[in-house]
VOBA-1610 file (N, C-alpha, C; in pm, whole numbers, padded with zeros to 5 digits, always signed):
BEGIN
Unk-01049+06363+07017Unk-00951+06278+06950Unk-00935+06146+07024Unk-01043+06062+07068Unk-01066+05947+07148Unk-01007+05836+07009Unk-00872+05725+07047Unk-00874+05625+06976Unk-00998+05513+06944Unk-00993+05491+06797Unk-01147+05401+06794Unk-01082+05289+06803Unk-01045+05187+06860Unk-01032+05087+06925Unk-00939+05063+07004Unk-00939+05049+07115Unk-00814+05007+07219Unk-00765+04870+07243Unk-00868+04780+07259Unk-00841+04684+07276Unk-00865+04602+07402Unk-00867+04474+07457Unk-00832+04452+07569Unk-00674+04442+07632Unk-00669+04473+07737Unk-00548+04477+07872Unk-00528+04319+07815Unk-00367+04265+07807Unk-00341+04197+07814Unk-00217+04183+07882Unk-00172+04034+07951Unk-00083+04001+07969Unk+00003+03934+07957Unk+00191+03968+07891Unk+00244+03898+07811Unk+00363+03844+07971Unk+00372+03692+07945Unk+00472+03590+07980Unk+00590+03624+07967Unk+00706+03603+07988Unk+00859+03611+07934Unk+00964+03555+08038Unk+01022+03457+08007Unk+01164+03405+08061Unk+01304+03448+08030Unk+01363+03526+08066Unk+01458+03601+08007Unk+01608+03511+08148Unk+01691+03424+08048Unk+01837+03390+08100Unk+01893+03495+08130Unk+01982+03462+08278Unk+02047+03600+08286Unk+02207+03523+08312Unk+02329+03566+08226Unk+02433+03494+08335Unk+02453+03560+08451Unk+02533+03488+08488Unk+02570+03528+08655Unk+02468+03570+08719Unk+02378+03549+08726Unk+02257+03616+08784Unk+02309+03490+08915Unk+02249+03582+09045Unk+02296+03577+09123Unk+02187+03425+09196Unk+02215+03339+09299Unk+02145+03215+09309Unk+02021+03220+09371Unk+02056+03390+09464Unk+01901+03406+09518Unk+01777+03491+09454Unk+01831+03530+09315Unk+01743+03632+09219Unk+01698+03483+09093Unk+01705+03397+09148Unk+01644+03280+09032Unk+01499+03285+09086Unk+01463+03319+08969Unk+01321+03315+08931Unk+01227+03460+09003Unk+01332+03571+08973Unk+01255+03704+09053Unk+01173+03739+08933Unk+01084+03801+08965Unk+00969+03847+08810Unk+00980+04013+08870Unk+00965+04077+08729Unk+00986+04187+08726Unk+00821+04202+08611Unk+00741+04309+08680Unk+00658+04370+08602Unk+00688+04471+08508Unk+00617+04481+08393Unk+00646+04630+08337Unk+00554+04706+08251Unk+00562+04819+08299Unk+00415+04893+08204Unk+00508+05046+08142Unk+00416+05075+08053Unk+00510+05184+07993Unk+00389+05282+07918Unk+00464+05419+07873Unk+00350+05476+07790Unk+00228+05507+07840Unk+00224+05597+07921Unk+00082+05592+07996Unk-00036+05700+07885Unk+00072+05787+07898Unk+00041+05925+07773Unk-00127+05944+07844Unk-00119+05991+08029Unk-00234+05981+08110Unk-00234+06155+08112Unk-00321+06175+07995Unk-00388+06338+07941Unk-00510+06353+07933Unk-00584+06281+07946Unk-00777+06251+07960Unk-00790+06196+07786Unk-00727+06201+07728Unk-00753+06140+07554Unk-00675+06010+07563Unk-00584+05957+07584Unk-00538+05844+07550Unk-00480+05692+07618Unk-00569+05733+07805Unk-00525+05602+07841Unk-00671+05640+07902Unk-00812+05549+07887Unk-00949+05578+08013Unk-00868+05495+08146Unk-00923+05587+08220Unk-00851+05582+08393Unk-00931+05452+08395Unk-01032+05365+08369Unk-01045+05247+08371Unk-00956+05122+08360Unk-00870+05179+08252Unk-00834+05042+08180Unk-00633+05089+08294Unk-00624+05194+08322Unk-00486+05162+08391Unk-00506+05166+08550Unk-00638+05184+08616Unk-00660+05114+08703Unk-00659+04948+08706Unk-00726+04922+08579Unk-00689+04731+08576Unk-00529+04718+08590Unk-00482+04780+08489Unk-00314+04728+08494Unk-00284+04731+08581Unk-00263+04844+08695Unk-00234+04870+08829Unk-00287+04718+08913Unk-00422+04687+08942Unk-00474+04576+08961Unk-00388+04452+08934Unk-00374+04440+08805Unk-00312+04344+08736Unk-00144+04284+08834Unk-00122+04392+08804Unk+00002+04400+08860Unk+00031+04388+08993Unk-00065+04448+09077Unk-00063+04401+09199Unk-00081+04251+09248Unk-00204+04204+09175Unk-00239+04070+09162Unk-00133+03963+09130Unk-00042+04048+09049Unk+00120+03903+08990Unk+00179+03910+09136Unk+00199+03964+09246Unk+00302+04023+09375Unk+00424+03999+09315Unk+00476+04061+09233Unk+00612+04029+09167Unk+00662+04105+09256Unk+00819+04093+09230Unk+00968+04135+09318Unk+00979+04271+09278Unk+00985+04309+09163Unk+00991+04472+09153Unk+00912+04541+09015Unk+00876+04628+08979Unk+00792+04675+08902Unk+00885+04827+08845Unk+00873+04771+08715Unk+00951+04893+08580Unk+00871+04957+08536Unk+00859+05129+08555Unk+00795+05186+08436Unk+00926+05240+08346Unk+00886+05258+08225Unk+00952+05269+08148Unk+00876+05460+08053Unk+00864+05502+08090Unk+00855+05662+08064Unk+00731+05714+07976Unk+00742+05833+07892Unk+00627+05885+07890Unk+00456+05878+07970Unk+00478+05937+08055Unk+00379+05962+08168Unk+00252+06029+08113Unk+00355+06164+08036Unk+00245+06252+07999Unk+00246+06257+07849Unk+00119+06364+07768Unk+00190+06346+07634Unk+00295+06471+07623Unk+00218+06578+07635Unk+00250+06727+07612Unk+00232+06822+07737Unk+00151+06816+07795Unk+00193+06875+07985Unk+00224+06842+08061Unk+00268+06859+08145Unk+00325+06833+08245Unk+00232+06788+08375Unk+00117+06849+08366Unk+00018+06896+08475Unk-00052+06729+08516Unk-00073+06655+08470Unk-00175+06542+08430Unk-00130+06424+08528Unk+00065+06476+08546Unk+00096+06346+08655Unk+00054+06328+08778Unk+00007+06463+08840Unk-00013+06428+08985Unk-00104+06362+08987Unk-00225+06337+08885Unk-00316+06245+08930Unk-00234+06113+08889Unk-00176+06133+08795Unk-00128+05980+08723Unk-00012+05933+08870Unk+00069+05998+08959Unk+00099+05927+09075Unk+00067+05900+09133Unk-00018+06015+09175Unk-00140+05939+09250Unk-00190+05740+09257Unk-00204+05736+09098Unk-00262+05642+09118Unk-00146+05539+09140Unk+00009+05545+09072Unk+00047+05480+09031Unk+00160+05455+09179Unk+00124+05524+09294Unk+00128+05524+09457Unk+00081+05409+09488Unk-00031+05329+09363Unk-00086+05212+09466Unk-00018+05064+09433Unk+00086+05076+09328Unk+00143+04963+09292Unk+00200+04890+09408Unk+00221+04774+09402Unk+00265+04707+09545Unk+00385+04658+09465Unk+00527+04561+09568Unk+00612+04504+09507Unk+00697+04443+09588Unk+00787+04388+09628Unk+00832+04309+09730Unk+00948+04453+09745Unk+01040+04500+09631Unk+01129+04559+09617Unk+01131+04664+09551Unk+00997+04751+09571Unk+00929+04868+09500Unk+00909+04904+09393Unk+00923+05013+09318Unk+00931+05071+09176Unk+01027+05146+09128Unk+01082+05132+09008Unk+01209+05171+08984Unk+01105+05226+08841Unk+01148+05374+08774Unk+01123+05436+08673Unk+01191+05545+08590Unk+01207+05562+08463Unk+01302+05597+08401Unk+01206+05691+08285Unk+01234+05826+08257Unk+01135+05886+08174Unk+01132+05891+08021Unk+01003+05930+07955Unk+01034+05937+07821Unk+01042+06045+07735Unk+01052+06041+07594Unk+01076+06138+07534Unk+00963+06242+07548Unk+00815+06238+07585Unk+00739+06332+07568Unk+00741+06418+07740Unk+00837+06339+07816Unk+00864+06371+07958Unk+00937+06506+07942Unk+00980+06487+07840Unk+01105+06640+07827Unk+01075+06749+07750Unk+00918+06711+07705Unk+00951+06823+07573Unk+00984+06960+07607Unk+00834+07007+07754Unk+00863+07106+07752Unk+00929+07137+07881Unk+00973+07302+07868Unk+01109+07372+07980Unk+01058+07345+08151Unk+01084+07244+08254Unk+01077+07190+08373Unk+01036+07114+08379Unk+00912+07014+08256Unk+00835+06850+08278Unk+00898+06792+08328Unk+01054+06763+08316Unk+01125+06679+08351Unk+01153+06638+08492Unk+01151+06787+08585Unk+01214+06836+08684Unk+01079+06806+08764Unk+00945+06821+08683Unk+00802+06815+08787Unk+00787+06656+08756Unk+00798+06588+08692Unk+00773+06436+08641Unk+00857+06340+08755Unk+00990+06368+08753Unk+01099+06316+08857Unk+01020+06364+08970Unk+00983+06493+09021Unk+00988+06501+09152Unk+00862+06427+09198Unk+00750+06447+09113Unk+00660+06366+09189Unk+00670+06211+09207Unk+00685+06169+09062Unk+00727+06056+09088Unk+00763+05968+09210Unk+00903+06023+09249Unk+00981+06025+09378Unk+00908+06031+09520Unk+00780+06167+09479Unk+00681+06186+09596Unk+00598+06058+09627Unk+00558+06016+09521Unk+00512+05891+09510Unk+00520+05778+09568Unk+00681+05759+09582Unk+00752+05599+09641Unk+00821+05537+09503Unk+00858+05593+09423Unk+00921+05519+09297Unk+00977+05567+09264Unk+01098+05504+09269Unk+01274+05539+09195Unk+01315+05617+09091Unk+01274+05786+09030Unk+01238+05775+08967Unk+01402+05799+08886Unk+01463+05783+08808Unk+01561+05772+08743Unk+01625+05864+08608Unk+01717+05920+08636Unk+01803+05965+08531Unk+01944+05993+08504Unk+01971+05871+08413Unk+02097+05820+08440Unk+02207+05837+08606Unk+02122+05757+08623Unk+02167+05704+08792Unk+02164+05542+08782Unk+02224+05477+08853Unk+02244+05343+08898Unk+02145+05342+09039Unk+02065+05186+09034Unk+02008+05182+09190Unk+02024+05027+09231Unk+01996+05000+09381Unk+01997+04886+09375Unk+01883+04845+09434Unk+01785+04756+09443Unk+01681+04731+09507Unk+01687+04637+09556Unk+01760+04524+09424Unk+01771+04375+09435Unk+01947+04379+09478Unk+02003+04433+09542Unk+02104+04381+09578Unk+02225+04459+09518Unk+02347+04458+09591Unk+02441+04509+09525Unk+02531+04420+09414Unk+02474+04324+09425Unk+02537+04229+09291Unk+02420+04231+09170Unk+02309+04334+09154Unk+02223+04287+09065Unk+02178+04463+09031Unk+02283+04517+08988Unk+02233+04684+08961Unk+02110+04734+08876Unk+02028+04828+08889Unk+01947+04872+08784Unk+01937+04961+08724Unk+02002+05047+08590Unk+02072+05139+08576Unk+01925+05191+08477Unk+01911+05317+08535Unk+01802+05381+08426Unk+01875+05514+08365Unk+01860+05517+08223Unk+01898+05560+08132Unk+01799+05727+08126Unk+01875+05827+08101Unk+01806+05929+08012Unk+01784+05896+07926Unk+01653+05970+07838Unk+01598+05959+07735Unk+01687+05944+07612Unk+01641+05865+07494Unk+01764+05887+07431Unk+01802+05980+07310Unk+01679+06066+07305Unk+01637+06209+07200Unk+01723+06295+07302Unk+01734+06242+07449Unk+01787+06402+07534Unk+01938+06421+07500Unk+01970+06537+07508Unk+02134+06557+07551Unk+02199+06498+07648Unk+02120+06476+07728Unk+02191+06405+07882Unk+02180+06263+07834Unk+02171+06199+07764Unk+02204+06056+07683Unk+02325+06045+07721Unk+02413+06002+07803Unk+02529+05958+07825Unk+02571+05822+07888Unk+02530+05706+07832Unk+02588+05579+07894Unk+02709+05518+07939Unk+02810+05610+07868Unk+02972+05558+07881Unk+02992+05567+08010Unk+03019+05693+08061Unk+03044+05729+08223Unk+02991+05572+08363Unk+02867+05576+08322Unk+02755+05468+08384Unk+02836+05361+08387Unk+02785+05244+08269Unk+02890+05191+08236Unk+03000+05139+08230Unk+03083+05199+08264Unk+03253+05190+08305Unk+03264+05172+08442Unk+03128+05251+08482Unk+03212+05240+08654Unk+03131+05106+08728Unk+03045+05035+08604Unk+02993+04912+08659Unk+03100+04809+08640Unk+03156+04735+08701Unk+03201+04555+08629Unk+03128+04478+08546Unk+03189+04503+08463Unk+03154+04370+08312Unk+03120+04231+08378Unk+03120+04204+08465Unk+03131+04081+08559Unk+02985+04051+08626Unk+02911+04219+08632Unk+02758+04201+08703Unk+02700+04219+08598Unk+02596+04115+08631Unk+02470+04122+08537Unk+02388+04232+08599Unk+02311+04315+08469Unk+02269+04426+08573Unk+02129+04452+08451Unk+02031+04499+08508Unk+01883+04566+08434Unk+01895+04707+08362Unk+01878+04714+08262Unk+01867+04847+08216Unk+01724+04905+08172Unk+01685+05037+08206Unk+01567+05080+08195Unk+01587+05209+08080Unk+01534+05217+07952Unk+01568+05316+07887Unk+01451+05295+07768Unk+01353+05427+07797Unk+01259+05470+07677Unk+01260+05407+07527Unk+01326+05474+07471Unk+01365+05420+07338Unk+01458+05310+07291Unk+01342+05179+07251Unk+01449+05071+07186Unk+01570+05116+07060Unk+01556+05226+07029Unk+01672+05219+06972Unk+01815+05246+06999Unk+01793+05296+07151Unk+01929+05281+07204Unk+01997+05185+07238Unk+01988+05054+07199Unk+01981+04905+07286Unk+02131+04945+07085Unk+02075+04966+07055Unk+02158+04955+06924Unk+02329+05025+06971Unk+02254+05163+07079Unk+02410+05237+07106Unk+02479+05193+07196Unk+02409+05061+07281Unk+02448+04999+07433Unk+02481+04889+07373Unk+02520+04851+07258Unk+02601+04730+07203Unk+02782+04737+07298Unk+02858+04877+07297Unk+02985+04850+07360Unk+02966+04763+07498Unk+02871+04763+07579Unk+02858+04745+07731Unk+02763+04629+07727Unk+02774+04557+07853Unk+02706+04437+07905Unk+02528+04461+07907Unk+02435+04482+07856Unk+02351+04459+07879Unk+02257+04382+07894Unk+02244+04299+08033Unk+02158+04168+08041Unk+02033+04144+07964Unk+01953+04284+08024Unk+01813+04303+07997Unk+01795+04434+08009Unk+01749+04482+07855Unk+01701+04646+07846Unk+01521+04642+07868Unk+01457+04723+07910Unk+01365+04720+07909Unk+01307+04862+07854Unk+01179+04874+07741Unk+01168+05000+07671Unk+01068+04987+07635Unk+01011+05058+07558Unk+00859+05110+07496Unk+00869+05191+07402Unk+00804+05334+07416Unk+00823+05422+07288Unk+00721+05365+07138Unk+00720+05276+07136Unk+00671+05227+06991Unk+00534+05183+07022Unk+00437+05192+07141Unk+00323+05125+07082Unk+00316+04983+07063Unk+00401+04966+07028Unk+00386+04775+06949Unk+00380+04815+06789Unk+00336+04943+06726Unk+00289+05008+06579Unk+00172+05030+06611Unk+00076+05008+06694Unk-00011+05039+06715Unk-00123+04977+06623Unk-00116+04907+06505Unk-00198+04842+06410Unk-00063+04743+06363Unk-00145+04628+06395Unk+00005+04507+06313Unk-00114+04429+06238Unk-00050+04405+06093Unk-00129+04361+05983Unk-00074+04258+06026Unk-00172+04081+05982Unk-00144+03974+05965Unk-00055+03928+05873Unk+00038+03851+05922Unk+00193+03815+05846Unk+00247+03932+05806Unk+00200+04039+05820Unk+00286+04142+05809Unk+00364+04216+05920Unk+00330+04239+06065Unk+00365+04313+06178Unk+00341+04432+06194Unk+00422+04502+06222Unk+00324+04692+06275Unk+00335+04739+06158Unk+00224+04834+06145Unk+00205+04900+05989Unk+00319+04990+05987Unk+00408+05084+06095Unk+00511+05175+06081Unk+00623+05105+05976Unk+00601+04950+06034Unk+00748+04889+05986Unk+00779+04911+05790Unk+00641+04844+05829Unk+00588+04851+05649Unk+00604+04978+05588Unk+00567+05082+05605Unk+00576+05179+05569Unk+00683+05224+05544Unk+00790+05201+05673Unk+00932+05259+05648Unk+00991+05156+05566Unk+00954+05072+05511Unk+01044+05004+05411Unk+00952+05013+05283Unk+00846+05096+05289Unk+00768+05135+05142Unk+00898+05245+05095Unk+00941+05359+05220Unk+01004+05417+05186Unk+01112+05417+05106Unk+01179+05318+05134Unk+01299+05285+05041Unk+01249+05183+04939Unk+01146+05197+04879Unk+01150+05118+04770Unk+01081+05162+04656Unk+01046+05099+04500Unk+00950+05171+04404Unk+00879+05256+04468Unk+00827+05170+04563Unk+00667+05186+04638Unk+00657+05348+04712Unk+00778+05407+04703Unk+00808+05525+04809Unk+00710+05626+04773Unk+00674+05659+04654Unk+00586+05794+04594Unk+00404+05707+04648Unk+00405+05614+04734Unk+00267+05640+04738Unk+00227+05741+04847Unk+00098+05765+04807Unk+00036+05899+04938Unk+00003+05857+05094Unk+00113+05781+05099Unk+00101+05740+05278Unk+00023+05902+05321Unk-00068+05812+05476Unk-00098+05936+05573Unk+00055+06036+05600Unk+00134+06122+05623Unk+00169+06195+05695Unk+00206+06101+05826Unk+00137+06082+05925Unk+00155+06017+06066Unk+00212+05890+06010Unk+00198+05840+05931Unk+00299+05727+05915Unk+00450+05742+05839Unk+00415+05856+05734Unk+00587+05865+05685Unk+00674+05910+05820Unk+00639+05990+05925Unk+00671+06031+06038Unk+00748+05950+06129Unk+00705+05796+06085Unk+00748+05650+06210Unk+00886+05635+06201Unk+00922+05675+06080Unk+01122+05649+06082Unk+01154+05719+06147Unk+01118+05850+06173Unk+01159+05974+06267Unk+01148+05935+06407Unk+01026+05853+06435Unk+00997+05814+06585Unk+01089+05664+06614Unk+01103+05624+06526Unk+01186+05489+06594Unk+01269+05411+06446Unk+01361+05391+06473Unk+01430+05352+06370Unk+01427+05200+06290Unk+01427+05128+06465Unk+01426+04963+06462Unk+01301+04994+06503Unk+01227+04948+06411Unk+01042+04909+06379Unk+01118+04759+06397Unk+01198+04664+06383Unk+01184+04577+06392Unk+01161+04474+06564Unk+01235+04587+06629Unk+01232+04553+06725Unk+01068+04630+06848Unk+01001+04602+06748Unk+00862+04716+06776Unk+00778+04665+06950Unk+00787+04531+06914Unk+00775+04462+07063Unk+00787+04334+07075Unk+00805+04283+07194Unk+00863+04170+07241Unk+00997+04188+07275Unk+01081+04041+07288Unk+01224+04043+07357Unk+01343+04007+07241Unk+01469+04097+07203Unk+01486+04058+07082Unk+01672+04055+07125Unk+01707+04047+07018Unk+01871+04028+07086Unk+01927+04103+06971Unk+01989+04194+07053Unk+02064+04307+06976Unk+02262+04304+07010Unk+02336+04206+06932Unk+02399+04188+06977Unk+02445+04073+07099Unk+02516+04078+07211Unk+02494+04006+07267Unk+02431+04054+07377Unk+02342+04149+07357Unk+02251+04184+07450Unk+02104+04214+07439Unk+02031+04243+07498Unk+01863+04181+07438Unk+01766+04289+07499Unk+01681+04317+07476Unk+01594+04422+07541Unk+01481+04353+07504Unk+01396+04399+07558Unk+01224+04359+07545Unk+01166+04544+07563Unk+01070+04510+07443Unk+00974+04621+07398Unk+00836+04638+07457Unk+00778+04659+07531Unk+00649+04675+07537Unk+00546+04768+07486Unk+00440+04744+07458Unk+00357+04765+07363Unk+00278+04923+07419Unk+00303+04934+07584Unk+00209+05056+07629Unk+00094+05029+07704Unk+00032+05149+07734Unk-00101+05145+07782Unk-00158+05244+07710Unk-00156+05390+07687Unk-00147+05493+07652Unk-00127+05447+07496Unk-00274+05492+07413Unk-00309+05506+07294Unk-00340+05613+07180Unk-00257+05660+07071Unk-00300+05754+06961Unk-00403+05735+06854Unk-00471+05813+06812Unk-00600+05771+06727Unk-00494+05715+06604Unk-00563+05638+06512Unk-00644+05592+06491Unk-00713+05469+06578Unk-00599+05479+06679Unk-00633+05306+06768Unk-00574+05221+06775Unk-00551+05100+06828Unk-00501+04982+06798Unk-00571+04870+06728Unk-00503+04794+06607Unk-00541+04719+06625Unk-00461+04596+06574Unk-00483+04460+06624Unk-00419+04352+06701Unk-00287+04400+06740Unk-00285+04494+06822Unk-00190+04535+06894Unk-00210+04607+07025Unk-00275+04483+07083Unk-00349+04561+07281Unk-00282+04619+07386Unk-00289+04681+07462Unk-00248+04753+07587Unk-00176+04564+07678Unk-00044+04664+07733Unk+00010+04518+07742Unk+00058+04545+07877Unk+00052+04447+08005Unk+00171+04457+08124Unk+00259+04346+08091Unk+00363+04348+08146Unk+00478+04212+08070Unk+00535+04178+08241Unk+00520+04099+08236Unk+00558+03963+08355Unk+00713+03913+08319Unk+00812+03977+08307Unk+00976+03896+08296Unk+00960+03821+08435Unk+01028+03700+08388Unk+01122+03628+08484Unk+01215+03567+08448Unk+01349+03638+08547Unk+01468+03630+08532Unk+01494+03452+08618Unk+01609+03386+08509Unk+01659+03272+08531Unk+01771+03276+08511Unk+01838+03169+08595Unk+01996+03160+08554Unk+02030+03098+08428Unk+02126+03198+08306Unk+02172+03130+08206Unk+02235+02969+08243
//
């Protein structure tokens, strides 16, 4: 079940205003990779050795993964820390897991721990600081899990600090509307994994075939499925503003057949500026 086209590794730019961001975090860059789904079918150890590369090569200030490691076992991370042991960073690695992190009974518990074995932060719903105690980085449980609880978090931060949030699924950026969120950072979506010209990811399309005449056509199956996997297709990738708060999507590394296409394996380069 090898995807027929992947694409090339690319790398996306981003300037993201922060207020109050603090005078000595102007102009810190934060890397981010997500989606590894590192099972021998859907990321070749080639192409996330480049990212790794890649990333080392930016020497940015701190480096985000953003979850799903594995797809469906558990077993696959120790090599995947292994590798992901070699990231460099001024202010290390901070990581937060995804929905296929939990499916089954202890992934969660073996995913965190190695992780951790590793040298990287690995996160669930905990607060950390790397960059400072005026600049928090709060990584989120998954947001399919039960342990989804942001309020608690939250409250016991000041509305006053600008702070990073790390959380799997962009569609929780929708439930983190009550609270300050500077910058969410997420994945989950692929990018759609195929984005038609002037049209965008084929999921999006689809879920709005759904609600219309158009609903009785014989879509694949794997695509009537995409409303179930993510709600805001709109926010499929890039940096978008949900409220008065904004998250950026990344596209992945870690690919499902049919493939990608114009929608490549992405590392994302933020740099934070003062609003």
């Amino acid at each position: 079940m090898r995807p027929l086209w992947i694409g090339p590794l690319t790398l996306e730019t981003v300037t993201v205003p922060i207020r109050h961001l603090p005078a000595r975090l102007e102009g810190c860059r934060v890397a981010q990779l997500s989606d590894f789904h590192y099972d021998g079918l859907r990321l070749p150890t080639p192409l996330l050795e480049a990212a790794i590369a890649l990333v080392n090569q930016l020497e940015v200030d701190l480096v985000a993964l953003t979850g799903d490691y594995v797809t469906h076992d558990a077993a696959p991370i120790f090599g995947l820390a292994a590798q992901l042991s070699h990231i460099r960073s001024r202010y290390g690695t901070v990581a937060v897991l995804g929905n296929h992190d939990n499916i089954r009974l202890g992934s969660r518990h073996t995913i965190l721990g190695e992780l951790n074995r590793a040298g990287i932060q690995a996160l669930w719903n905990q607060v950390t600081y790397p960059l400072g105690e005026d600049f928090p980085i709060v990584g989120l449980a998954d947001f399919w899990s039960r342990d989804f609880a942001p309020r608690s978090i939250f409250q016991a931060l000041s509305s006053t600090v600008p702070r990073l949030v790390l959380s799997h699924n962009p569609d929780s950026a929708a439930a983190l509307t009550p609270w300050r969120v500077d910058l969410q950072l997420s994945g989950h979506t692929h990018g759609g994994q195929i984005r038609l010209p002037g049209v965008g990811p084929l999921p999006a399309l689809t879920q709005s075939l759904r609600h219309s005449v158009w609903s009785k056509l014989p879509l694949p199956s794997r695509y009537r499925r995409c409303a179930k996997i993510v709600h805001h297709w709109e926010w499929a990738a890039g940096l978008h503003a949900v409220g008065s708060n904004r998250v950026y999507v990344n596209r992945g590394l870690g690919t499902y057949a049919p493939g990608r296409f114009r929608c490549p394996p992405e590392v994302t380069l933020l740099t934070l500026v003062q609003a």
